[in-house]
Structure formats: structure tokens, C-alpha cells
VEXVEXLUM-17277 format. One line per field, with one value per residue (C-alpha): residue number from 0; x, y negated, z negated. Coordinates in Angstrom, 2 decimals, padded with zeros to 5 digits. Layout:
BEGIN
lotor NUM; ...
x X; ...
y Y; ...
z Z; ...
***
This chain:
BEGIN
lotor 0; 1; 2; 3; 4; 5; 6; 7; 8; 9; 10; 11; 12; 13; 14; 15; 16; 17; 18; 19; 20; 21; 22; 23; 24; 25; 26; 27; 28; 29; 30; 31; 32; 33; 34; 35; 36; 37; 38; 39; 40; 41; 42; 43; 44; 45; 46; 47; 48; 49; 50; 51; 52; 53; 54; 55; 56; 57; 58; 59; 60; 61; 62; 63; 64; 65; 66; 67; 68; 69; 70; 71; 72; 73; 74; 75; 76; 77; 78; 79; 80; 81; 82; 83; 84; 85; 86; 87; 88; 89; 90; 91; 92; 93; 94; 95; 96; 97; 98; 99; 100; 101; 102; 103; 104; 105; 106; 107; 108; 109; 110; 111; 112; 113; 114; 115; 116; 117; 118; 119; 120; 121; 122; 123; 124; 125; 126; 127; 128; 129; 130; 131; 132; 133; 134; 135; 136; 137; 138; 139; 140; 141; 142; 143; 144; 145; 146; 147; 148; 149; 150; 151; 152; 153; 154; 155; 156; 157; 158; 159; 160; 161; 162; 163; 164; 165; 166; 167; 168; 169; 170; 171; 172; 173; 174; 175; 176; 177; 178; 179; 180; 181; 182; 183; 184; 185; 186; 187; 188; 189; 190; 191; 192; 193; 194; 195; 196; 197; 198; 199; 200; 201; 202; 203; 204; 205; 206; 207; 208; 209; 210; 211; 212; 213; 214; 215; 216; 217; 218; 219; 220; 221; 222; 223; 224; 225; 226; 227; 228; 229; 230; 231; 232; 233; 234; 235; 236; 237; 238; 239; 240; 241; 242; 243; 244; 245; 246; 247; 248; 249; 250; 251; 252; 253; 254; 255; 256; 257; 258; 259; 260; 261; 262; 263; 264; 265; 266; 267; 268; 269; 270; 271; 272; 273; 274; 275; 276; 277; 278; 279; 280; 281; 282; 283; 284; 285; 286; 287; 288; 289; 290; 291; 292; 293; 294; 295; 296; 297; 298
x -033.61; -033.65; -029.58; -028.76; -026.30; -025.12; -022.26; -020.29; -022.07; -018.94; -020.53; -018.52; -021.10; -023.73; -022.02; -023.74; -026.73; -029.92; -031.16; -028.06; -028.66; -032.26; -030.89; -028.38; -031.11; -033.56; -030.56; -029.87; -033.66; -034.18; -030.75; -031.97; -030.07; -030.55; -028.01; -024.87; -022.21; -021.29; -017.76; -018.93; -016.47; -016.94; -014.77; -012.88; -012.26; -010.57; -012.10; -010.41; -011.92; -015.21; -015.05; -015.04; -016.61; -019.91; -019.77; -021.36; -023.60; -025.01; -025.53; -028.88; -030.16; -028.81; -029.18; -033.07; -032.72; -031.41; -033.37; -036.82; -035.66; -036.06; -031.70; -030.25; -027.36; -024.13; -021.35; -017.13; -015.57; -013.74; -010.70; -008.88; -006.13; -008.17; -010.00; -007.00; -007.08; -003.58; -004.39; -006.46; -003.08; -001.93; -005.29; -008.04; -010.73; -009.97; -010.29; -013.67; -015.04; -013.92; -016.14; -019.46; -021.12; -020.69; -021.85; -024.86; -025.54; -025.17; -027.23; -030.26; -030.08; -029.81; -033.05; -034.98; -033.16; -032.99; -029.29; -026.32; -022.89; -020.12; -016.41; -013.29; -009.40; -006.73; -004.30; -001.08; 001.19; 004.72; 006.21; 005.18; 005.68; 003.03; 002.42; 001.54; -000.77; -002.62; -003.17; -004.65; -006.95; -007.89; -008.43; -011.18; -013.04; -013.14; -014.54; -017.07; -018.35; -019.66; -020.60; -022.74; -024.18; -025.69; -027.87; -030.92; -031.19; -028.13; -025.08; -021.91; -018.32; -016.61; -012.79; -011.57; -009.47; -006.86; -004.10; -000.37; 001.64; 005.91; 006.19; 003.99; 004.92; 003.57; -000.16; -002.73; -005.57; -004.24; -003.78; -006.81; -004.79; -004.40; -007.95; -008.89; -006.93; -007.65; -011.41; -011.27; -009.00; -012.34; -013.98; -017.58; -020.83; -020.90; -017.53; -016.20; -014.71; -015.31; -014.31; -012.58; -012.15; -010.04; -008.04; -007.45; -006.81; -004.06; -002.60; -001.88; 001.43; 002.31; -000.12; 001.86; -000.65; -003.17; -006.34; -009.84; -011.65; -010.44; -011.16; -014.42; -013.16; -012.76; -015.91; -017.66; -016.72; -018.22; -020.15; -019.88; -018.71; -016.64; -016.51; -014.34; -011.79; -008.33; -007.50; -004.51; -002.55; -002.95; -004.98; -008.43; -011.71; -012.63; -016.03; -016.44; -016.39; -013.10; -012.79; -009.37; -010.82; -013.17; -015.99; -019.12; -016.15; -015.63; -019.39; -020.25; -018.12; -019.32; -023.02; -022.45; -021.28; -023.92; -026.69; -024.70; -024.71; -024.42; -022.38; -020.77; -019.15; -016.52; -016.22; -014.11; -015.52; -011.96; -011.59; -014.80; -013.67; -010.40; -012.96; -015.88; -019.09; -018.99; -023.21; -023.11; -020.19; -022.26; -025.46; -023.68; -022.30; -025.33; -026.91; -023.71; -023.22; -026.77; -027.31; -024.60; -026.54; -029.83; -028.14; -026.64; -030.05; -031.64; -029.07
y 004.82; 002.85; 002.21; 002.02; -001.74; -003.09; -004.27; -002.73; -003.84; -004.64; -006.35; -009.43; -010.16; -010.93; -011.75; -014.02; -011.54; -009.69; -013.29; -013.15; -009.15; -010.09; -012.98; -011.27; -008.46; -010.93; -012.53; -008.77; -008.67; -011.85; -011.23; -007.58; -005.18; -001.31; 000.04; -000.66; 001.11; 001.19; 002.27; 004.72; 004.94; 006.08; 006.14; 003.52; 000.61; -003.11; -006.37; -006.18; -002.46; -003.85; -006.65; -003.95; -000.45; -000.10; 001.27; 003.81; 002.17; 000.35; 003.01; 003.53; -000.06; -001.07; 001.71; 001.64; -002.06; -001.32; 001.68; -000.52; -002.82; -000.38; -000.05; 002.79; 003.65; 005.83; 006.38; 006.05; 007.45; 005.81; 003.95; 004.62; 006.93; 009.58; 010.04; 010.58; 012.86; 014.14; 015.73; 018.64; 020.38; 020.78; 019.95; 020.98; 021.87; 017.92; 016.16; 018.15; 017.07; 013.51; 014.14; 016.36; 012.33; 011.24; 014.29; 013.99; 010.82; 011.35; 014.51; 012.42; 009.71; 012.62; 013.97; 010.36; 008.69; 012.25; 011.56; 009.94; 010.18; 010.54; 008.16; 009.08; 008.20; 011.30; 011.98; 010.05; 010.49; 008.34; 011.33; 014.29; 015.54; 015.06; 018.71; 018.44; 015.71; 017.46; 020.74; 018.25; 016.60; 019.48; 021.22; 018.64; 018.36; 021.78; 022.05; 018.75; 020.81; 023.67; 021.32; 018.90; 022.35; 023.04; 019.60; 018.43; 016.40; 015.92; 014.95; 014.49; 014.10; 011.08; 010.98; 007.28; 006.52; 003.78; 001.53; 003.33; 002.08; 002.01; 002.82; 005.62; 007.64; 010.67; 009.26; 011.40; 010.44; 007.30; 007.60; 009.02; 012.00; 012.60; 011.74; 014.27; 016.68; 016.87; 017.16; 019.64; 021.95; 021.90; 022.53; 021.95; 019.82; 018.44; 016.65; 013.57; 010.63; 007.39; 005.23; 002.39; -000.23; -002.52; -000.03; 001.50; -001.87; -002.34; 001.18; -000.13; -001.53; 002.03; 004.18; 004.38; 003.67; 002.81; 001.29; 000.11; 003.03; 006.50; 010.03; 011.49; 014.04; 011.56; 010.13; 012.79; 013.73; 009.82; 009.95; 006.56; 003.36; 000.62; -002.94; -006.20; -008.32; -009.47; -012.56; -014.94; -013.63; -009.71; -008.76; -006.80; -006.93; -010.71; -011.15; -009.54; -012.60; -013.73; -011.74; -010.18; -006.43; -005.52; -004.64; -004.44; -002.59; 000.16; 000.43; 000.07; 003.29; 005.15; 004.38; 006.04; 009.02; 009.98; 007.48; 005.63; 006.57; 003.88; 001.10; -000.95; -004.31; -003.81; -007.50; -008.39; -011.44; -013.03; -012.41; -014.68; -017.22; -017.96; -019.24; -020.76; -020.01; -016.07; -015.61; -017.67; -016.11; -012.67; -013.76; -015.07; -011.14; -009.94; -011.91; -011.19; -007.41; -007.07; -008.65; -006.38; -003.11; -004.60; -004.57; -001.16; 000.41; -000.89; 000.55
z -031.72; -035.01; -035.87; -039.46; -039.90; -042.75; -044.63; -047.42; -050.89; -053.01; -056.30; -055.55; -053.25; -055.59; -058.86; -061.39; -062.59; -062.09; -060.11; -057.71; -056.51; -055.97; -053.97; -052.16; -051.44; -049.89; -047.51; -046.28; -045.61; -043.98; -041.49; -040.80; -042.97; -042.61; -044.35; -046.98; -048.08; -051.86; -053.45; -056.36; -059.41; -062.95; -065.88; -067.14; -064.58; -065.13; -063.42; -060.58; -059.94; -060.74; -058.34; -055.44; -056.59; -058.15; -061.65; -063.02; -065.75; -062.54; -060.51; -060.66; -061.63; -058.26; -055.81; -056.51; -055.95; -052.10; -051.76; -052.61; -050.01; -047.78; -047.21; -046.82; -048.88; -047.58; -050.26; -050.31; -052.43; -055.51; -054.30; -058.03; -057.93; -060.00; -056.62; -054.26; -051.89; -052.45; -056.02; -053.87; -053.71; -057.46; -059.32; -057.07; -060.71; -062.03; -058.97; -057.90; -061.15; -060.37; -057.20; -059.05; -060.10; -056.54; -055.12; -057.43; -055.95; -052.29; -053.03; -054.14; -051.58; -048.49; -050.04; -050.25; -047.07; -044.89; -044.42; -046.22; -045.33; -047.58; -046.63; -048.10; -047.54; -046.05; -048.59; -048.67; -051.04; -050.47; -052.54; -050.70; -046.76; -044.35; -044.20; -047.91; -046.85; -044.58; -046.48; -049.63; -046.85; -044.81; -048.36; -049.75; -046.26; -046.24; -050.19; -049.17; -046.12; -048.05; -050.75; -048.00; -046.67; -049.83; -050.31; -049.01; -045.59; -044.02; -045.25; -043.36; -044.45; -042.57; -042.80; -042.37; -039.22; -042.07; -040.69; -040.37; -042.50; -041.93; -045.89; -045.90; -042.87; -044.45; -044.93; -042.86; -040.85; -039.89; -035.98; -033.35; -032.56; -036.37; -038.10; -034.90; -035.50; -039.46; -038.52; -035.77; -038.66; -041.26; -037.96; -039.67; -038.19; -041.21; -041.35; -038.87; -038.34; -039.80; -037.22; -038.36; -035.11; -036.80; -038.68; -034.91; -033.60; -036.06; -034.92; -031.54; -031.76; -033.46; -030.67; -026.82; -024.43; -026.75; -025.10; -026.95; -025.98; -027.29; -025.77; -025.72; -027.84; -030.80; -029.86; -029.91; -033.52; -035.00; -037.66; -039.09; -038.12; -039.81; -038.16; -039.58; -037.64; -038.17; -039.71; -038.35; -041.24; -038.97; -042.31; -041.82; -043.09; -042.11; -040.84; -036.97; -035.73; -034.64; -031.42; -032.41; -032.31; -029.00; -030.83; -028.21; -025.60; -028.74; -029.37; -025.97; -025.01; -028.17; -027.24; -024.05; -025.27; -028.46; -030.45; -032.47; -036.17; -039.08; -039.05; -041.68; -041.33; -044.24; -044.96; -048.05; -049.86; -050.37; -046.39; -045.42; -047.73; -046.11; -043.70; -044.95; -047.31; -047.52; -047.68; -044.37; -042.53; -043.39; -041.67; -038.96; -038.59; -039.06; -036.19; -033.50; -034.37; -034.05; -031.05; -029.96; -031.08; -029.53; -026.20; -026.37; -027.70; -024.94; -022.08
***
């Protein structure tokens, strides 16, 4: 079975022009790219949001230029606060509008690619309780489910597995037993987990008798896959190739339970060059992970 790998496309990747995507495009080629992952924002945005999350004036310009590369494209949502999970409790009507262009989007790639998958954050709001929090995140899965059953192809919902954090205590989805349980609650086939292994290998220290491999019951419910590494500085998203998070043990144990879905090395530009040229460090990745997936697909 063909497994869709790639690495998130943040436009800081190929910044310079039409000359550097075409570039950039080619490299993905040549190293084996199946797949990316773009942040999708519209509205106003400053350069720092443009760095990271696709715009909407580029939307389609750059989508067709993946999609006639033969990549497939899955979608996070915006990263802005206008997207935040936690308005689905007070202002349900503007926040699903904030969602209808991304939905459009996803819509159209799950009826050219077959299937797209959809990432988004759990709400958490510093200000409000964590029971707040859930009902917000348990509120939009549930709203994304009947919107994903609607579409062409498949989509599916995946809830990100993020780091805890001491200052936000009240932040969902950010341990197993909590992206689980927020899933299992929407209880659809269309939502799941987004499994973030070095998000979860941060979680340790705040996890008792956290190993690498979770239960079956989490694994079962993966329906994307996020790989990066930890730098010296304990900060994610460096390239997967520092050793610091057991990624063939993590894959290894998921492979054994279901055919892995898509994965996405979520390597931040600024991250890869900390540690040498970024391009290089990427199709180094490309060529370990890879490997990696080669060996498990053949099991």
C-alpha cells in the first residue's frame, strides 16, 4: 500500500518567486514526496503570518502547482486567533464562516485526490475552564463531522495530539488520554487523531508511565501523522533526524495495528537552520523517514 509522506509546505520554504516554488516542487519530486500539508488562512494577515500559512490570493495558484506534481494536499486549519477553537462556545455562526473557505477547499481536493484530511488545534483558552474547552472542541468536531459527511471522497477530521503546557492547564487535546477522549465524545469515522510524536514525546515528563508506544485504542483512532524532532534547546519541529523522539518504534507499533495513513514531517524552516542548509536537511528527512516507511510497508 502506497503511503502518502511529505512535509508541511509553509511558504518560507520556497520564498523568492514563481522560479523558487517550481524549484522547491522539483526537490520534493526528486526526494520522493507524496503528500504536504498547507496552513490555509484568509483575511488580513502580517509577514510573519505569511511566512507560515498560505494565503488566500495564493490558494489556488499554488495548490494546482502541488496537485500537477502529482502531491497530495491535506489542510490545517488557520493558526490566527479568528480560527480558534475556543470561539465554538459563544460565536459558533462567525467562526463557521471563518471555516466555509477552508471547507471549500478540502471539499475540492477530497473530490480530485479521493481523500484529504482536515488538522485543527483543541480549544484552549487561558481564560476559560477546561470543561469550557472541551464543550468548544467537542462542539466543532462534532459540526466538521457532519460537514466532512456531506463532501465527496473521504474526508476525515484529525484533532492534533499539542504539547501540555504549565500556563495553559486548561488547553484540551494535549495528553493521549485527552485527544482520545475528545474523539471518542464526537464518536464519528470521520473524526481522529492527528498524532503528533514529538508533541507526545514532549508530554512525557507530564504523562506517569508514559512509554513510546500508546494503547491500541489511541492507535486505532490515527488518522494522520505528524513527525519532527527536538532540538537541544527541548524545542520541536527540527528535522527527524536527531534521534531525540523514537520515530520508527512509534510508526513501527502504529503499522502493526492499521496501514498507516499520511504523514507529515512538520519541519519549521528556522528549526533546520539552527543546523545547517534547510533544502538539504529536508532531503536528508526525506531519505531516513522514508527508508523507515519502506521497511514497515514491506513487514
Amino acid at each position: 500500500m502506497k503511503v502518502l509522506l511529505g512535509n508541511s509546505g509553509a511558504p518560507r520554504w520556497y520564498q523568492g518567486g514563481p522560479e523558487r516554488l517550481t524549484a522547491y516542487l522539483e526537490r520534493l519530486r526528486t526526494w520522493g514526496a507524496t503528500a504536504t500539508e498547507v496552513v490555509l488562512h484568509h483575511g488580513p494577515a502580517d509577514e510573519r503570518t505569511a511566512r507560515v500559512h498560505l494565503l488566500d490570493q495564493d490558494w489556488e495558484r499554488v495548490l494546482r502547482c502541488y496537485r500537477d506534481t502529482g502531491i497530495a494536499v491535506q489542510v490545517h486549519v488557520s493558526l490566527d486567533p479568528r480560527f480558534a477553537t475556543q470561539r465554538w462556545l459563544d460565536e459558533q455562526e462567525a467562526l463557521a464562516r471563518e471555516y466555509e473557505p477552508i471547507l471549500g477547499v478540502v471539499r475540492d481536493l477530497a473530490a480530485e485526490q479521493g481523500r484529504a484530511v482536515l488538522v485543527l488545534h483543541g480549544a484552549g483558552d487561558p481564560a476559560r475552564s477546561y470543561d469550557e474547552n472541551r464543550r468548544a472542541t467537542i462542539g466543532l468536531l462534532a459540526w466538521l463531522a457532519e460537514a466532512a459527511e456531506r463532501m465527496p471522497g473521504e474526508v476525515l477530521v484529525g484533532l492534533e495530539l499539542g504539547a501540555m503546557k504549565p500556563d495553559r492547564p486548561a488547553a484540551t487535546a494535549r495528553s493521549r488520554a485527552d485527544v482520545l477522549a475528545l474523539v471518542q465524545a464526537v464518536d464519528s469515522p470521520r473524526v481522529g487523531i492527528c498524532w503528533d510524536l514529538a508533541h507526545d514525546c514532549e508530554n512525557a515528563a507530564h504523562e506517569p508511565g508514559w512509554s513510546p508506544v500508546p494503547s491500541a485504542e489511541f492507535l486505532d483512532r490515527v488518522v494522520h501523522v505528524h513527525l519532527h524532532d527536538l532540538g537541544d534547546d527541548g524545542a520541536s519541529h527540527y528535522p527527524p533526524l536527531l534521534g531525540r523522539v523514537p520515530i520508527a518504534e512509534q510508526l513501527g507499533a502504529l503499522a502493526a495495528r492499521r496501514p498507516l495513513p499520511s504523514i507529515i514531517m512538520e519541519v519549521r524552516w528556522r528549526c533546520a537552520a539552527r543546523l545547517g542548509d534547510p533544502w538539504d536537511l529536508l532531503g536528508e528527512s526525506y531519505r531516513r523517514v522514508g527508508a523507515t516507511v519502506a521497511e514497515l510497508t514491506r513487514r
